[in-house]
N, C-alpha and C positions, 0 to 999 in steps of 0.2 A: 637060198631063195628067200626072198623079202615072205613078211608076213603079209603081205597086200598082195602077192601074186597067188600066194595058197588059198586065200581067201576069194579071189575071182576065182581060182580052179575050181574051187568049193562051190560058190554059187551059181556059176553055171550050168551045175548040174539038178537043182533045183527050182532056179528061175531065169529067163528067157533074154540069152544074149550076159548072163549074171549081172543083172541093172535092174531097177524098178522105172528106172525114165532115162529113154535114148544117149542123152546126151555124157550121161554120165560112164559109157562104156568108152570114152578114150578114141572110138572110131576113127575122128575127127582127124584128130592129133596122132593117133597111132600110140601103140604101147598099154600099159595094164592101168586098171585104174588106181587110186590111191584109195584104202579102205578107211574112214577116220575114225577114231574113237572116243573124241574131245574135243572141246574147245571152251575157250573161255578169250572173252574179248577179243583185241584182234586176233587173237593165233587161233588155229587147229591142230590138232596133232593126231599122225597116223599110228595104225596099230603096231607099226614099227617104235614109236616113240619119236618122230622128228616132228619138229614144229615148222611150221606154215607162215608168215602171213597170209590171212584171206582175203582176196578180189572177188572173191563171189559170196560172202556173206548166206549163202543158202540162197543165193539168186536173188538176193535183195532185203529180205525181211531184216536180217540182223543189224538195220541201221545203228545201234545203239551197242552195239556189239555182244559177242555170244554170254548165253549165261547171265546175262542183265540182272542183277540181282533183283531188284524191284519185280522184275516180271517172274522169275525163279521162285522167289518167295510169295507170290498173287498165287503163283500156281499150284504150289504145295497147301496154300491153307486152304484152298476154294475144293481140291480133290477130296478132301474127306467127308465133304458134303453130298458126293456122288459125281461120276465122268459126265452122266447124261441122263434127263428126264424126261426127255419128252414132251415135256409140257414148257408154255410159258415162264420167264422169270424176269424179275425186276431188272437183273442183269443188263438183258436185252431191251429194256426200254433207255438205259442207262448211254448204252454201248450207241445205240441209234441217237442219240439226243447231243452224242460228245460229236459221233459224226455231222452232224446235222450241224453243231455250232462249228464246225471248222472248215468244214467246205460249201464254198458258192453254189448259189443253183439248185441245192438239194434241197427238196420238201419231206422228200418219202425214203426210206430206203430198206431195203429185206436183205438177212443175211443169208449167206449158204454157206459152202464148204468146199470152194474152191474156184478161183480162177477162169477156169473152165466153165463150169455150171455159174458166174456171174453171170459170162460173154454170151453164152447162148440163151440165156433167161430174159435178157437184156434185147437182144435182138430177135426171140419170139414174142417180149411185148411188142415191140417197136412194130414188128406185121400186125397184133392184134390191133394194137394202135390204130393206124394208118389205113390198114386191109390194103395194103401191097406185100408182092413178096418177096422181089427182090431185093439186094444190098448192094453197098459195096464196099471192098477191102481193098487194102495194098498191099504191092506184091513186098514181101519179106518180112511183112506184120504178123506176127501170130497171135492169137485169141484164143488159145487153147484146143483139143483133138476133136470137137463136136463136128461131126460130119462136114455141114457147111462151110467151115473155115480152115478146111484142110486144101485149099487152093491158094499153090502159090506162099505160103506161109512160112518160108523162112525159116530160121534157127534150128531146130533138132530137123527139119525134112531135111533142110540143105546141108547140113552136117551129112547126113545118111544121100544126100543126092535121090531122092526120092521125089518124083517131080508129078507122080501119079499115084493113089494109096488105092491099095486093094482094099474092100471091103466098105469104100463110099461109093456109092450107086450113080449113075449120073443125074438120077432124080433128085440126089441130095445136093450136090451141087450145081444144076442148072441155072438157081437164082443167086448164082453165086458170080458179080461183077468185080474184075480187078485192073486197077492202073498203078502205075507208079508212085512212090512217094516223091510227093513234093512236086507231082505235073496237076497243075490246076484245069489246066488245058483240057487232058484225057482224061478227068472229073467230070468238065461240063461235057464232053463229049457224049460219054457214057448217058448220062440224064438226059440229055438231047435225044437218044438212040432208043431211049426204053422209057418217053411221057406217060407219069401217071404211073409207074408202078416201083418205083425204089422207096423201101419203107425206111431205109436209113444208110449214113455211110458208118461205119464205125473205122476207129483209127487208133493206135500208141500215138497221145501229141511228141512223145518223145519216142522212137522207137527203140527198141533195145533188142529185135530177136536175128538181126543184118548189124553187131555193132550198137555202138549209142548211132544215130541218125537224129539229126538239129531239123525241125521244119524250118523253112528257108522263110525270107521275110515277105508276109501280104499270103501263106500260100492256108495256113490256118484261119485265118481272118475270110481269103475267099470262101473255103469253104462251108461259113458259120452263114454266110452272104447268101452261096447255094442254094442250102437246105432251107434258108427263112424264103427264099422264094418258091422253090417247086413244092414246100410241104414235105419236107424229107427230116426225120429225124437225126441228130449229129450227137454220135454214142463215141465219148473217151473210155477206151480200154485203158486206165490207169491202173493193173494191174502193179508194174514195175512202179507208174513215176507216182500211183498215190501218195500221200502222207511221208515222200523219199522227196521230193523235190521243192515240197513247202508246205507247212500242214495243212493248204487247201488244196495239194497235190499242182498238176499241171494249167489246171484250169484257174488257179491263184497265180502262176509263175508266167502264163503265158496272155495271160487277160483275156481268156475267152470262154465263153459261156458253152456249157455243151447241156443237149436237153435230157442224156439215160449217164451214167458214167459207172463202170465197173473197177470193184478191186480186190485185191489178195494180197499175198506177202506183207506187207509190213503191218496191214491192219488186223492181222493176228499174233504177231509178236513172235512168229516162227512156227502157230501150231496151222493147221490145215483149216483155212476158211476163206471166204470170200463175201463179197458184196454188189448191189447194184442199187443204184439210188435216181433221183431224178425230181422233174416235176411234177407236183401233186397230183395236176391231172390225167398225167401220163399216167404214175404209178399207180392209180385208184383204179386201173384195167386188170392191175392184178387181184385172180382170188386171197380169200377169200371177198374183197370187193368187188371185183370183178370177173369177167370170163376165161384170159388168160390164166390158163394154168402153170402154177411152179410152185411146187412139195419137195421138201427133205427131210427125211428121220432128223438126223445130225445138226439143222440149222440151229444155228445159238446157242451151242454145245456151251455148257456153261466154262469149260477149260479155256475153249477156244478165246470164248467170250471173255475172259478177265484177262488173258495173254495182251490180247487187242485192246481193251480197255485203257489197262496199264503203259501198256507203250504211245499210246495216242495221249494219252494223261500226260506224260511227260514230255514230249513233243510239244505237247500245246502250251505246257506254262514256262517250256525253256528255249523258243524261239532262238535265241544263239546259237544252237544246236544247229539251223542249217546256215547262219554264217560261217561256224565253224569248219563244216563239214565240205562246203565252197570252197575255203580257202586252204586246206589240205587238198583235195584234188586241184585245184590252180599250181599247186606246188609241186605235186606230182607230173603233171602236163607240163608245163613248164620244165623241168628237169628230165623227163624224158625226150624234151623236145630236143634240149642240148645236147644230149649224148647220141640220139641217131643223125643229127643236123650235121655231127662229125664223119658219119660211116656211110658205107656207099650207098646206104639203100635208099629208096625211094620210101616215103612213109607219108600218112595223114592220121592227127590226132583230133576225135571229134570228144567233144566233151559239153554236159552242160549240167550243172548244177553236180550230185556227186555220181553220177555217171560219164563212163568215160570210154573209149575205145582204141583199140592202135591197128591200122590197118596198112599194111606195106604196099602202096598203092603210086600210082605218078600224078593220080589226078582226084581231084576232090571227090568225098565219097558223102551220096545225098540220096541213094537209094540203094536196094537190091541187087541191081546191075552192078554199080558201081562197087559194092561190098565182093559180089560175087568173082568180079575180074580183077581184083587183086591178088597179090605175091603171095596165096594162103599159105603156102610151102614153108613160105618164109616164118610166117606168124609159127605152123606147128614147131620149128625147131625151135623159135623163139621160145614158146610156152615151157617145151621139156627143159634147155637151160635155164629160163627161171625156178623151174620147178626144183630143178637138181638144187638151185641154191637157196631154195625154203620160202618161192613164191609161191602162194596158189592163186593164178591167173584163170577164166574160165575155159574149159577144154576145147574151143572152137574159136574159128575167126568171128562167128556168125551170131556172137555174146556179147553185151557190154559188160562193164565192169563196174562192181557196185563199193563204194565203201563205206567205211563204219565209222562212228564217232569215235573206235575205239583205239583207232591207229593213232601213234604219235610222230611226231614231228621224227626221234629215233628209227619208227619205222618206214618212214617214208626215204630216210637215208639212206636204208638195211636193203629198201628195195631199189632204188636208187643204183646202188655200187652195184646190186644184182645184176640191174639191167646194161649196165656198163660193159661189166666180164661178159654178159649173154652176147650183147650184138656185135662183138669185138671175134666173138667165135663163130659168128653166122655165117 
């Protein structure tokens, strides 16, 4: 018995499903999970000792690939200062001033500690804001477990097929509106249907929790249109495409201005934080300036904090970093295009900037639906032979795929012939 199967026996017995987040129990895909022990640049390697390439980067963070030395070493000198104080630090005026010069739009921004606690921080200003209460999402968007945005939301529900969560009341979700991605149409409809009370739409401009998902052309641009007219706030969940898709994340790559925008993953360098930023006179509603409330022990951990510092540091002054990082996933799309183009399946590859997806589908996939009524069957066998041959791909159809500056051209090859023997055995 492999060391990763003793190890799920193990932790099953002291924590729930033995995963600390859904997705990582294999459900999806079937079979045991892989337990890691390392990594360094693009590989990981399990407790058995076989090395990986990695498509999932830790869901995104590890742009720069693991173990970054820079950020490895930020992190060891800044720890013997203490993990956390509680108090203000220079740090964190630092850390806000680097963001502030690299993405549009932003005047103000607060940190937290996660993802999660961005998106719902984010869209309780946005009601204190406005004093509406409604919103609205897309179906296969996710924003994190906060109550409200557990409708409809894609990636680890749909993985688990969970179309309803015990323990959200209908109270919590009543103001909770959802359409399609990429139907402009059942956007304006919804706003038509509920005048006067949507205090924001929030969106992934690039979605990632169905797949990578491309917004189609004019359907971003309508909805900035929308919002400027009914008085509706337009909240980028850049969790995934912050500071991953151009160092002024989506709203740089895509030209459009958004008025709250949240993030995690990369702009901490791997450790647990989050952020939400926006316009000054939005963000001045937060205490202590203003009425809305949002506190965290942990915001602006100072670990957290020089993780993220450091990684945005380098991103900013080495801009060819995401030329680079383009044209290794072009090359990887491309080359996977040619080897299923050969074999019988049906398939669609979405890809934009270094996110990517493979979905064995007949017909174009530009939403939820479209993700969900594909060949997943196909994708899970897919994944376990890549995996046999030392891919790590992410364990569901319902995931895009992130990669790292740290793959080389070698490995793009490595994965390449991988993919070759895998869908030759499909």
């Amino acid at each position: 018995m492999s060391k990763s199967k003793q190890l799920f026996e193990r932790a099953q017995l002291s924590i729930p499903g033995g995963v600390n987040s859904p997705v990582r129990a294999f459900r999806s895909v079937g079979g045991t999970p892989v337990f890691m022990e390392r990594a360094k640049g693009a590989y990981m390697y399990d407790a058995d000792g076989k090395r990986y390439i990695d498509y999932i980067n830790s869901w995104g963070p590890m742009i720069l690939g693991h173990a970054y030395e820079a950020v490895v070493r930020a992190i060891q000198e800044k720890a013997v200062f203490s993990t956390s104080f509680g108090a203000p630090t220079e740090l964190e005026i630092e850390m806000a001033e680097l963001i502030i010069s690299m993405v549009p739009n932003v005047d103000l921004v607060r940190m937290v500690s996660s993802g999660t606690e961005a998106c719902m921080s984010a869209l309780r200003l946005a009601r204190g804001y406005t004093g509406r209460n409604k919103f609205i999402k897309f179906e296969g968007c996710y924003h994190g477990h906060a109550d409200a945005f557990l409708v409809k939301a894609g990636s680890g529900l749909a993985t688990f097929n969970i179309q309803t969560v015990p323990g959200v009341t209908a109270g919590a979700s009543m103001d909770t509106l959802t359409a399609p991605y990429n139907d402009l149409e059942a956007v304006a409809q919804l706003v038509k249907d509920n005048p006067n009370e949507i205090a924001a739409i929030i969106i992934e401009p690039v979605a990632g929790n169905m797949g990578c998902i491309i917004p189609q052309p004019g359907f971003m641009e309508g909805l900035r249109a929308l919002c400027d007219k009914e008085g509706i706030l337009l909240i980028f969940d850049e969790v995934m495409t912050g500071f991953r898709l151009a160092p002024g994340g989506a709203q740089e790559r895509l030209g459009i201005r958004a008025d709250l925008v949240t993030y995690g993953k990369v702009i901490g360098g791997g450790m647990p934080v989050g952020a939400f930023g926006g316009r000054k006179d939005i963000m001045e509603r937060i205490a202590p300036l203003g009425n809305v409330y949002q506190a965290g022990t942990l915001s602006g951990n100072p670990i957290a904090m020089i993780a993220g510092y450091t990684m945005l540091k380098t991103l900013k002054n080495n801009p060819a970093i995401y030329t680079d990082l383009d044209k290794t996933t072009e090359k990887l799309h491309h080359g996977l295009d040619r080897i299923l183009k050969d074999s019988a399946h049906d398939y669609v590859i979405n890809r934009f900037g270094s996110m990517i997806s493979v979905h064995f589908s007949n017909k174009p996939v530009q939403n939820f639906a479209d993700a969900a009524s594909a060949d997943n069957a196909t994708f899970n066998r897919f994944f376990h032979l890549m995996l046999d041959r030392g891919v790590y791909l992410p364990p569901s159809a319902f995931e895009t795929w992130f990669l790292s500056h740290a793959l080389t051209d070698a490995d793009i090859e490595e994965t390449l012939n991988a993919a070759k023997e895998s869908v030759a055995l499909l």
